[in-house]
N, C-alpha and C positions, 0 to 999 in steps of 0.2 A: 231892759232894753240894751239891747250890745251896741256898743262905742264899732265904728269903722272910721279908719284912719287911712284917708287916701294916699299915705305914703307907706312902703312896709318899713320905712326909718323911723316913722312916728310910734309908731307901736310898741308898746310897754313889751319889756324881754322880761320872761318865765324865770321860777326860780332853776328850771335847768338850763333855759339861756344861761343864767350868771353862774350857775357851776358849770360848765363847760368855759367858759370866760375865766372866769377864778384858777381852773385847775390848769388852764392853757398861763395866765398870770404867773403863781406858784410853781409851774418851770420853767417858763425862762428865767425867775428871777434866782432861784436855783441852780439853774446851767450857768447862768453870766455871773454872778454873786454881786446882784442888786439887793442894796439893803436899803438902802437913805429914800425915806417917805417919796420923797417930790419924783423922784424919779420910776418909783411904783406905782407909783398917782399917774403919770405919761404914762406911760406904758399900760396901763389898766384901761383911759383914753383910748386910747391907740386900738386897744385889741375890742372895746366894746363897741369904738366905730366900724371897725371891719367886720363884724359879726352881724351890726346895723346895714352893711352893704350888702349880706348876704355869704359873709367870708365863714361858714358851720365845720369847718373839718377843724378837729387841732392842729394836726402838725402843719393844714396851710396856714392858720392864724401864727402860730408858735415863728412858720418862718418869716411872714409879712411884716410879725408884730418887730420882731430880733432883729431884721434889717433895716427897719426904723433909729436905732442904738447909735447914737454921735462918737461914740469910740468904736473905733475901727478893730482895737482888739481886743475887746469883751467878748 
């Protein structure tokens, strides 16, 4: 029986949702030189809810996710 999820946010993401996600993750943290967990941990948040809103392209996650960043000059 298939599971339908009245919401498309409710819906389990594919292991190539979370590599798209992952590889969008691994550069900005990259570009900006985000090392310390907690703040990989947000920013993972960040880019897995936008990808739940329908946010699929990288570079528009990479920029949505980036200007999320409380320092202004990361």
């Amino acid at each position: 029986m298939e599971e339908h999820f009245p919401n498309q946010r409710d819906e389990p993401l594919t292991s190539e949702d979370l590599s798209v996600c992952n590889h969008v993750l691994d550069d900005l943290c990259a570009r900006m030189g985000i090392t310390d967990n907690e703040t990989v941990a947000r920013l993972a948040s960040i880019i897995i809810e936008l990808y739940r809103q329908g946010v699929h392209e990288p570079e528009q996650l990479k920029l949505l996710a980036g200007a999320t960043r409380d320092d202004p000059d990361a």
